[in-house]
C-alpha positions in Angstrom: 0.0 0.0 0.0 1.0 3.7 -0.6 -0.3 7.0 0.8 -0.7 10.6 -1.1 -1.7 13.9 -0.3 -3.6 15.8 -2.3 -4.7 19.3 -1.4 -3.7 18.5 2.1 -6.2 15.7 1.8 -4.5 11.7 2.4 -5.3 8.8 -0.2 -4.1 5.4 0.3 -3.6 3.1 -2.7 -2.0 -0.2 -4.3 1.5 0.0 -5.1 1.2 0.2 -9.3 -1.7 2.0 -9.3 -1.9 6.0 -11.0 -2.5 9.2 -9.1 -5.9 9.4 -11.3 -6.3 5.5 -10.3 -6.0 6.1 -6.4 -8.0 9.3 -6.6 -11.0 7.5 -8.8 -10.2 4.3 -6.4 -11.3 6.6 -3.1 -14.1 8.1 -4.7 -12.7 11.6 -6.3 -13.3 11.9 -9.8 -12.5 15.7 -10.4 -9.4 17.6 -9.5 -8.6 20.6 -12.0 -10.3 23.3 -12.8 -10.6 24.7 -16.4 -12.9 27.5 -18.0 -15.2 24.6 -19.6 -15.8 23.3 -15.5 -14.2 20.6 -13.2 -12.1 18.3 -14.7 -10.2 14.5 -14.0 -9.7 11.9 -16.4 -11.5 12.0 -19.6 -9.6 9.7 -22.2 -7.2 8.1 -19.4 -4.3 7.7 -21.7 -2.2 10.8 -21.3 -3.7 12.5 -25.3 -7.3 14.9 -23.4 -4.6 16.7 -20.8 -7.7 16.7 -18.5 -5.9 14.9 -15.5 -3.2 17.7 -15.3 -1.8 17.7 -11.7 1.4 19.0 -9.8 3.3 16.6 -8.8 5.9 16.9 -5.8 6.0 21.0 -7.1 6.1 19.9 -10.8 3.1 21.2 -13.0 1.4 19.7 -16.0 1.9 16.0 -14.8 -0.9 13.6 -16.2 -2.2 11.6 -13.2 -3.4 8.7 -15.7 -0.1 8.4 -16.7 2.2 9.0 -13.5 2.2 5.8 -11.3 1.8 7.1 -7.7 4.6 6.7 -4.9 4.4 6.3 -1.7 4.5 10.0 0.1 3.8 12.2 -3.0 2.2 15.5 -2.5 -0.1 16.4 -5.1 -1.7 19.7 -6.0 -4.7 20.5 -8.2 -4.6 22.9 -11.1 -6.5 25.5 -12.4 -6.5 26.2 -16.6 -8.0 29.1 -18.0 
């Protein structure tokens, strides 16, 4: 098992498993905000941009694609 924080809020997944995958897992199926609303994963293969997080102070990183590890601190985004 593996713990993140995302906006200061803890999530506890299966080693493997995506940021988007651990957030979707707990329940949480929106984490960015953009001018067309809220937004999480839409295509879930890293080509929509729609799961864009920050990542350990890193922006723009797809959480369908990243693989979650253990004490991450994630960050949502807001797009205009």
């Amino acid at each position: 098992m593996i713990s993140i924080t995302v906006d200061e809020e803890w999530f506890e997944g299966r080693d493997g498993q995506t940021i988007a995958g651990v957030l979707i897992g707990s329940g949480r199926i929106t984490w960015r905000t953009a001018q067309t609303g809220e937004r999480g994963v839409f295509c879930g293969i890293g080509v929509c941009h729609d799961c864009l997080v920050t990542v350990n102070g890193l922006p723009g990183v797809r959480a369908c694609q990243r693989t979650a590890g253990d004490g991450d601190v994630i960050e949502s985004e807001v797009r205009a």
